[in-house]
C-alpha positions as CSV (number, residue, x, y, z in Angstrom):
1,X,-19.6,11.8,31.3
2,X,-17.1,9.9,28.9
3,X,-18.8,8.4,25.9
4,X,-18.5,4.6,26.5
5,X,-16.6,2.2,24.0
6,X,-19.3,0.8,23.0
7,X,-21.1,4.1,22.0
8,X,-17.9,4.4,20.1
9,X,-17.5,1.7,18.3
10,X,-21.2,2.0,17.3
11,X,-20.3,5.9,16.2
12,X,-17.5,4.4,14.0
13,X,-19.4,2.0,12.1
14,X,-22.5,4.7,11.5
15,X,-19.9,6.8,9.7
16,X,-18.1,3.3,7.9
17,X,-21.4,2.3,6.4
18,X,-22.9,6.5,5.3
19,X,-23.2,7.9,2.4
20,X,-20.6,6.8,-0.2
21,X,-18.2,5.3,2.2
22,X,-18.7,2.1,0.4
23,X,-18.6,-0.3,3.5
24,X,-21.3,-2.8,4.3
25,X,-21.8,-3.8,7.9
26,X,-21.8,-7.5,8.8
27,X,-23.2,-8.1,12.0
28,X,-23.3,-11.8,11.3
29,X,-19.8,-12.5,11.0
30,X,-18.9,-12.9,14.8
31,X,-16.1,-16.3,14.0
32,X,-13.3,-17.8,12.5
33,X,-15.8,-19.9,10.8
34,X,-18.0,-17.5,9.6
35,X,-15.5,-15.6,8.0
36,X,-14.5,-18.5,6.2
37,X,-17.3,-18.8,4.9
38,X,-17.8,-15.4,3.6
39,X,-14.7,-15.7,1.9
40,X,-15.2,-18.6,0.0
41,X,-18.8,-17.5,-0.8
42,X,-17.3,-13.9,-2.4
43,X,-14.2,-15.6,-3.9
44,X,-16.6,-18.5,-5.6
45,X,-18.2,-15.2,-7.2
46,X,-15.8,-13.2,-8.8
47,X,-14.3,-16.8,-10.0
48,X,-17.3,-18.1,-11.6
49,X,-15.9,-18.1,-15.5
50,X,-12.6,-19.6,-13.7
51,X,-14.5,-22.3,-11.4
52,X,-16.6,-23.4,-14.7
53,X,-19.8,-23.0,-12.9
54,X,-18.6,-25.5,-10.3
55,X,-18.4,-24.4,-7.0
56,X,-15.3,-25.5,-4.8
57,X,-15.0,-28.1,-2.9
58,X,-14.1,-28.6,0.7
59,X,-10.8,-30.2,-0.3
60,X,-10.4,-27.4,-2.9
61,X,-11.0,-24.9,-0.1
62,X,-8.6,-26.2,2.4
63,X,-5.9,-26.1,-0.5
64,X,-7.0,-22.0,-0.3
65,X,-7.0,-22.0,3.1
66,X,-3.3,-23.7,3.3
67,X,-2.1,-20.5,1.3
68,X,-3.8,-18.1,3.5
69,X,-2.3,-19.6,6.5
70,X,0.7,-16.6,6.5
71,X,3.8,-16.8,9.5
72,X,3.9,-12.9,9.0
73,X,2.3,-9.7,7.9
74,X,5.1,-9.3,6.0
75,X,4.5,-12.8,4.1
76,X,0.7,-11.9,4.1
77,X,2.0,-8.7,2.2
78,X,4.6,-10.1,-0.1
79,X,1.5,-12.1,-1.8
80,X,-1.2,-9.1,-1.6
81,X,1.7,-7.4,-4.0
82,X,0.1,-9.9,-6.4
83,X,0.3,-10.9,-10.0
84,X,0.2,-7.5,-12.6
85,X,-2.0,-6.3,-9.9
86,X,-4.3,-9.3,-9.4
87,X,-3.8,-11.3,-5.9
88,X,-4.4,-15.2,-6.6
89,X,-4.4,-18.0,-5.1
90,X,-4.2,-21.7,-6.9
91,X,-6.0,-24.8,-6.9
92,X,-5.9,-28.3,-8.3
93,X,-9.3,-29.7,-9.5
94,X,-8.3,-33.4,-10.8
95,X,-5.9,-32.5,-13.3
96,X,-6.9,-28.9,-14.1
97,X,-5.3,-26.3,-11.8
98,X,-7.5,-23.0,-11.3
99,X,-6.3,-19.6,-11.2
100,X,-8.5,-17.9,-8.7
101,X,-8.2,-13.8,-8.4
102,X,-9.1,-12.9,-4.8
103,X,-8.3,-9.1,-5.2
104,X,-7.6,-6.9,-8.0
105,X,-6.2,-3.3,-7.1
106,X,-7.3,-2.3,-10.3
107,X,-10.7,-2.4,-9.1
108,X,-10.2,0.2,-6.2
109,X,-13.5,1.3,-5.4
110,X,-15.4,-1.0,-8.2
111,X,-14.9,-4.1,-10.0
112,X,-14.8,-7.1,-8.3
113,X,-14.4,-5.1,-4.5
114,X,-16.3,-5.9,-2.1
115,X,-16.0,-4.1,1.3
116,X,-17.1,-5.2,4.9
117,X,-17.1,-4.0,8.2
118,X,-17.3,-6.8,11.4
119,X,-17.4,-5.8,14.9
120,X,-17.1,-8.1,17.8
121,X,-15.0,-10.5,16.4
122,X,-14.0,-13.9,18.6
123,X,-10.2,-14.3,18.3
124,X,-9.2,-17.8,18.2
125,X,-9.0,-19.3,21.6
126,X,-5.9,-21.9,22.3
127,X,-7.0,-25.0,23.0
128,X,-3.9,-26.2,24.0
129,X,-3.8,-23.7,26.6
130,X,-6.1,-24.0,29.3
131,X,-4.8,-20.6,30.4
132,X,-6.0,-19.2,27.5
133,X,-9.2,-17.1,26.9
134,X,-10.7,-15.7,23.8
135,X,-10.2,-12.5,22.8
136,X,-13.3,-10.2,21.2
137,X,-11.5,-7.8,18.5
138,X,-13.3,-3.9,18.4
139,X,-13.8,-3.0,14.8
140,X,-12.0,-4.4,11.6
141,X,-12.6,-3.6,7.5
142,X,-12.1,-6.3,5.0
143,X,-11.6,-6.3,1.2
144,X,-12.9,-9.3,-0.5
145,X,-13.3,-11.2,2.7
146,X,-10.3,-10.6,4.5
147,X,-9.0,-8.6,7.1
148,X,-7.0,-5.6,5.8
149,X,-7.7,-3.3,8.3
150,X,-7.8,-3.4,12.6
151,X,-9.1,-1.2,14.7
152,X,-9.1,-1.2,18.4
153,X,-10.5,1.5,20.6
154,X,-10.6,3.1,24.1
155,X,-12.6,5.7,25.9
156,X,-11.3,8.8,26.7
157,X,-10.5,8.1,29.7
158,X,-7.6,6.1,28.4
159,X,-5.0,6.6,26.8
160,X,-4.7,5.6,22.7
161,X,-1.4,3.7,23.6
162,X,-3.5,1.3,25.9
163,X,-5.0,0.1,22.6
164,X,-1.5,-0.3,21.0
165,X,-0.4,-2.4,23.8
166,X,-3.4,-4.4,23.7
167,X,-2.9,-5.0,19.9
168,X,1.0,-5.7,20.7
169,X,-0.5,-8.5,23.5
170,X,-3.3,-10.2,20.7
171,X,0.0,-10.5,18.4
172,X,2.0,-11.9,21.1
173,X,-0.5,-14.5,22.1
174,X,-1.1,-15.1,18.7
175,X,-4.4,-14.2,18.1
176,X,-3.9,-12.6,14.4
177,X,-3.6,-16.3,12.9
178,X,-5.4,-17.9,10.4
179,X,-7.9,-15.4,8.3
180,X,-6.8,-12.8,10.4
181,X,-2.8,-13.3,9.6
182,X,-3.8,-11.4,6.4
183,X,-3.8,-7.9,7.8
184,X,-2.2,-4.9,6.9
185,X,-2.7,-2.0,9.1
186,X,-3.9,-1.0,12.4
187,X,-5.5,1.7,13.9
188,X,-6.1,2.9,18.0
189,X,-8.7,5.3,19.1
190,X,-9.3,6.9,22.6
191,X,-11.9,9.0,20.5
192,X,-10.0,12.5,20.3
193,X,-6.5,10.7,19.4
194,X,-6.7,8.2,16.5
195,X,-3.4,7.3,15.0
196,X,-2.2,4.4,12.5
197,X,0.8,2.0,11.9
198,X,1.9,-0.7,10.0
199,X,1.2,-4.7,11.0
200,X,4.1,-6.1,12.6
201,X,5.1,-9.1,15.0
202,X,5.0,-8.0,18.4
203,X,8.4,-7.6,19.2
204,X,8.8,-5.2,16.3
205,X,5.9,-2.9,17.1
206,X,7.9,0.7,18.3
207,X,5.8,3.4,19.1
208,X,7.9,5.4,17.2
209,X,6.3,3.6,13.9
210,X,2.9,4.8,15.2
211,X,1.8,8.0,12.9
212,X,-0.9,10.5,13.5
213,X,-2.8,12.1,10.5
214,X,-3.0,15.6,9.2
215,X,-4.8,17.1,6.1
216,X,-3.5,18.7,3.1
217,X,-3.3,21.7,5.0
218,X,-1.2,20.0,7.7
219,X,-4.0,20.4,10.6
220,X,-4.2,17.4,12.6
221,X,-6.8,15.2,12.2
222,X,-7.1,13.4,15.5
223,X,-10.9,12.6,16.2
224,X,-12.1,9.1,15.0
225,X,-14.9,10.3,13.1
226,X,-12.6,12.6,10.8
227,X,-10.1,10.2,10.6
228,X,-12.5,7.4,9.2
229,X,-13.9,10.5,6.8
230,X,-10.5,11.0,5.8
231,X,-8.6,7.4,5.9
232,X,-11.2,4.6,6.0
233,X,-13.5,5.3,3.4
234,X,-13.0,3.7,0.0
235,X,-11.1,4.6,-1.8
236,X,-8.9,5.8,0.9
237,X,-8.3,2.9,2.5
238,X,-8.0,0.3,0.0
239,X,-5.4,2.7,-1.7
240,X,-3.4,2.4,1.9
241,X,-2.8,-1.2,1.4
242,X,-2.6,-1.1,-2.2
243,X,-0.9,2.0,-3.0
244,X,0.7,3.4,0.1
245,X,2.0,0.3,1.3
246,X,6.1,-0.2,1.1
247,X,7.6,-3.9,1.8
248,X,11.4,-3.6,2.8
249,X,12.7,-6.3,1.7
250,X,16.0,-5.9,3.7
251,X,14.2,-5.6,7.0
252,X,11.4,-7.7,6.0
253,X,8.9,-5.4,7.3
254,X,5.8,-3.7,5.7
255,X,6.2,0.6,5.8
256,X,2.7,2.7,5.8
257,X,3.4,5.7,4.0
258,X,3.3,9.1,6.7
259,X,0.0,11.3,5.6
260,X,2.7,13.9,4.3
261,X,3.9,11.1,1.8
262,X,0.6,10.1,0.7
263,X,-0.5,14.3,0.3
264,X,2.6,14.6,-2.3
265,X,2.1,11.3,-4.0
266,X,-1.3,12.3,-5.1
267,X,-0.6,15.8,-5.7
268,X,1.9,14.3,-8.4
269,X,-1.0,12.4,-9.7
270,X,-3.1,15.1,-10.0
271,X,-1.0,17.1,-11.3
272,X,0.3,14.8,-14.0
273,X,-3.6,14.4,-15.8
274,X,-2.8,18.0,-17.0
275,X,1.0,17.4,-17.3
276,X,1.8,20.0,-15.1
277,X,5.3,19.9,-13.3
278,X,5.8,20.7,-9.8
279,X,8.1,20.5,-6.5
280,X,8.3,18.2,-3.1
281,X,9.9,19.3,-0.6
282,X,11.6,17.4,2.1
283,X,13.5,17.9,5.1
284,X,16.4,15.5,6.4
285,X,15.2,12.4,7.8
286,X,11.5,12.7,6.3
287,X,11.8,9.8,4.3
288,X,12.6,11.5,0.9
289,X,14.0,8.0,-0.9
290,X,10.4,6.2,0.2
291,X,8.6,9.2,-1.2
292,X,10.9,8.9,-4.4
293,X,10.3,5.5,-5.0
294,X,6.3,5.7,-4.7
295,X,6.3,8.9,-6.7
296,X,7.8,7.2,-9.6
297,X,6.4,3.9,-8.7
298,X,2.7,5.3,-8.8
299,X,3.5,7.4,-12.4
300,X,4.0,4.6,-14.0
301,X,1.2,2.6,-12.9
302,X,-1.6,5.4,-12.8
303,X,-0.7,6.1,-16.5
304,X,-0.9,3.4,-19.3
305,X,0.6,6.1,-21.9
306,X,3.8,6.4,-20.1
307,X,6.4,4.1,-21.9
308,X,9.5,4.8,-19.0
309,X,9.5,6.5,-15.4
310,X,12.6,7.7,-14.7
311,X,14.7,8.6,-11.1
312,X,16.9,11.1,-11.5
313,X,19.3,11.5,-8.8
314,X,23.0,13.6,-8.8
315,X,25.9,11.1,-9.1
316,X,27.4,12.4,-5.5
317,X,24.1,11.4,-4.5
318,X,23.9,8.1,-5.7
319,X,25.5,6.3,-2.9
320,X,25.1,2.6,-2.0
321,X,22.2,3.3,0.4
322,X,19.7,5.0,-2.2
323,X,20.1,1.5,-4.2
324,X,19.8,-0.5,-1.5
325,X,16.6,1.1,-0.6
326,X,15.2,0.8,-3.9
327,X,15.8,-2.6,-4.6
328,X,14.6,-3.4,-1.0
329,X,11.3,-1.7,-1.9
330,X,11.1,-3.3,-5.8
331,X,12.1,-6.8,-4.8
332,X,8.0,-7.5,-4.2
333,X,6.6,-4.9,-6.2
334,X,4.7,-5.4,-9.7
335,X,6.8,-3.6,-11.8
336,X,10.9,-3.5,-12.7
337,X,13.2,-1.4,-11.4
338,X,16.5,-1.1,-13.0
339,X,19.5,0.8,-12.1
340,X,21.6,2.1,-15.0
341,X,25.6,1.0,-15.2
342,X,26.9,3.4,-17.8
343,X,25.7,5.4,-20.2
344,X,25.6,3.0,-23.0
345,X,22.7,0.6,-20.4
346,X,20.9,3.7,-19.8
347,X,20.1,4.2,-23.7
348,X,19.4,0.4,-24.1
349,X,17.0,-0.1,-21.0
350,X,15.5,3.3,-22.9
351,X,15.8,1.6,-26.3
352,X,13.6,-1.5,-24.5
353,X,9.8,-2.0,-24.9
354,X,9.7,-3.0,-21.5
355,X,7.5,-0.2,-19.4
356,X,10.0,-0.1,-16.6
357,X,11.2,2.3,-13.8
358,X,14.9,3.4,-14.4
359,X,17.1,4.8,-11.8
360,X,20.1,6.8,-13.2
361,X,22.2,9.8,-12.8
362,X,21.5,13.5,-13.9
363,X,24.9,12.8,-15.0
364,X,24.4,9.7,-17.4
365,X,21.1,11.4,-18.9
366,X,22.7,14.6,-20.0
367,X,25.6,12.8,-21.9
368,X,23.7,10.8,-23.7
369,X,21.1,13.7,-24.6
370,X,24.2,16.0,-25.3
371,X,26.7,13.3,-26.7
372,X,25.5,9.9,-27.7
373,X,22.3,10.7,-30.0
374,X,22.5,12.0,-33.2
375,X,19.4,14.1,-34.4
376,X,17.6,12.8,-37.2
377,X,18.9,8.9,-36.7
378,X,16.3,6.0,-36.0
379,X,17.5,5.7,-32.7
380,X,17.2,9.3,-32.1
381,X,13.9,9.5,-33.6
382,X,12.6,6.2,-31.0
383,X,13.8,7.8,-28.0
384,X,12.7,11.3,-28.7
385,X,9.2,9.5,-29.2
386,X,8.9,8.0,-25.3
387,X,6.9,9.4,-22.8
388,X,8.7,9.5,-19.8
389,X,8.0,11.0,-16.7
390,X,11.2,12.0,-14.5
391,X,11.4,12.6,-10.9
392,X,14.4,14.6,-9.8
393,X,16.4,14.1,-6.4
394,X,19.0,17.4,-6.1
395,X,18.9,20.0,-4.0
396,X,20.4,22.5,-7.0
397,X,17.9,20.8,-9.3
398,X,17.6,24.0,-12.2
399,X,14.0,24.2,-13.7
400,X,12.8,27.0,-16.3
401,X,10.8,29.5,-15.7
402,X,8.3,30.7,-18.2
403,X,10.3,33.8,-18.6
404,X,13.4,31.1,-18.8
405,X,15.2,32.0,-16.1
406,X,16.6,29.7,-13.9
407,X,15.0,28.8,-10.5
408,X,16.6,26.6,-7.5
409,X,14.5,24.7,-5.4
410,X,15.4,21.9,-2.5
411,X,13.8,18.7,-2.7
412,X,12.1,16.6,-4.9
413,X,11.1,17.8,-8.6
414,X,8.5,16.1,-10.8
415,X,9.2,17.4,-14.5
């Protein structure tokens, strides 16, 4: 006898709220309205120095509500990008205007987070249509009072891709408007297949965008229970939005990183607490440049001693697609990206106090180490004092050994 979707979704939310899984169930918040509500009452909150004490008014409100109101998930995620980390939204109170923070990925897992779980949820209903009917959404997680994260969910007597058409009809008929235009990322469940994908209008929802899971061992991890063990606690899943989220500016579209990006990412991370270096490897067509970008990205984020993060890529390499792709992905970010011209703009964006990510070639960086600095000059003496990280695209990329011989590895080098 097939476990009902009820018993499910009950199932799921048991293993959202246990333990240290951070998540606090709501079983009040069943409307629009509600959840409204529950918003403005966290937001008032962690704004109380801001607000003055003063609570904010309905007209106050409706000018944060206005900004919430997003056309896309793609808008919705060009303003979670934020502010230096820090996701506001801005009111006028007489002549003052407030600068209210409703997220701050800085507090992953602490802080100012506060995360929800609501089940049952009551869709808007178009009133305009008679036609219409509400809809009642399965599971969803929410960070500071909005919804981040959607999950739908069938029995097993159905296939996971009946949930993804479902969630593909809700987007059609508009049902992810209002509060719920904020989210990210969904997820589908039959119970034994649980996969993820990135929030999109219905017309741009592929199948092929849908991604399963797999562990750092690469075993699949396909049940819903291990799935939300391994993706939806905190800080698992407030790092997906915040950290493993890519917008493409070009296509305007929001790109969840694959599990084997994420795995590499934050073995970089890991590995550069100790300053060890190590290797990525990546075949054709596994998104290598994404997996670049973040690397680097993330480097100079996670650590406040790093002056520059640095791309390295061989100049045959370096072709007009790589810098497209980059400065698609950096147009939203939160921190620079700059691409080097010549030699000469390579050693001034290094001479810069600006903590910045710098693409250049293998080329450019071995002239100017080789050429252009003089040992024992100020401006050799500056840059030989930078912490830099570098990440290395070439697949004849030459790293030495201990016993300083030479060793060739494909793929991706963090050094």
């Amino acid at each position: 006898m097939p476990e009902l979707e009820s018993l499910i979704e009950q199932k799921l939310i048991e293993q959202l709220i246990y333990g240290d899984s951070q998540w606090t169930y709501r079983p009040d918040l069943k409307t629009e309205a509600d959840l409204w509500n529950n918003f403005k009452y966290i937001l008032e909150q962690n704004n109380k120095d801001r607000l003055d004490g003063e609570l904010l008014s309905d007209s106050e409100f409706e000018q944060v509500k206005n900004q919430l109101q997003f056309s896309t998930f793609y808008k919705a995620g060009e303003w979670l990008v934020g502010e230096n980390g820090k996701v506001m939204v801005h009111v006028q109170r007489d002549t003052k205007k407030l600068h209210l923070v409703v997220m701050n990925h800085e507090h992953i897992a602490g802080g100012s987070s506060v995360y929800e779980v609501i089940n049952q949820y009551s869709a808007l209903k178009d009133d305009e249509d008679a036609a219409s009917r509400g809809r009642r959404f399965d599971v969803t997680l929410m960070i500071n009072g909005l919804p981040m994260i959607h999950i739908e969910l069938k029995n097993r007597q159905h296939s996971y891709m009946e949930a993804f058409n479902q969630i593909k009809k809700y987007i059609g008929e508009g049902q992810f408007r209002g509060i719920f235009s904020a989210v990210q990322m969904f997820v589908i469940s039959n119970g034994v297949d649980t996969k993820y994908f990135s929030a999109a209008s219905d017309t741009e929802l592929k199948k092929e965008f849908i991604s399963g899971w797999v562990d750092r061992n690469n075993q699949p991890v396909s049940d819903y229970i291990d799935f939300a063990k391994n993706v939806l606690k905190i800080p698992q899943a407030h790092e997906m939005i915040a950290r493993y989220t890519v917008l493409d500016n070009e296509a305007k579209r929001l790109i969840l990183l694959r599990p084997y990006q994420i795995h590499a990412i934050e073995a970089i991370r890991e590995a550069s607490r100790t300053g060890k270096s190590g290797f990525v490897w990546h075949t054709t067509g596994s998104g290598k440049t994404l997996t670049s970008y973040k690397a680097t990205r993330n480097l100079l984020m996670d650590i406040p001693a790093l002056d520059k993060a640095i791309f390295l890529i061989d100049r045959k390499d370096l072709d007009e697609q790589t810098n497209t792709s980059f400065s698609s992905y950096s147009q939203n970010d939160s921190i620079d990206v700059d691409n080097t011209d010549n030699v000469t703009d390579l050693k001034n964006k290094l001479k810069s106090s600006d903590r910045q990510m710098i693409v250049t070639t293998i080329q450019k960086m071995q002239i100017l180490i080789s050429k252009r600095l003089k040992e024992g000059t100020a401006e050799y003496n500056r840059l030989r004092g930078l912490k830099i990280a570098f990440v290395v695209d070439d697949e004849r990329v030459i790293i030495r050994t201990k016993l300083e011989k030479p060793s060739k590895i494909k793929g991706l080098a963090l050094i």
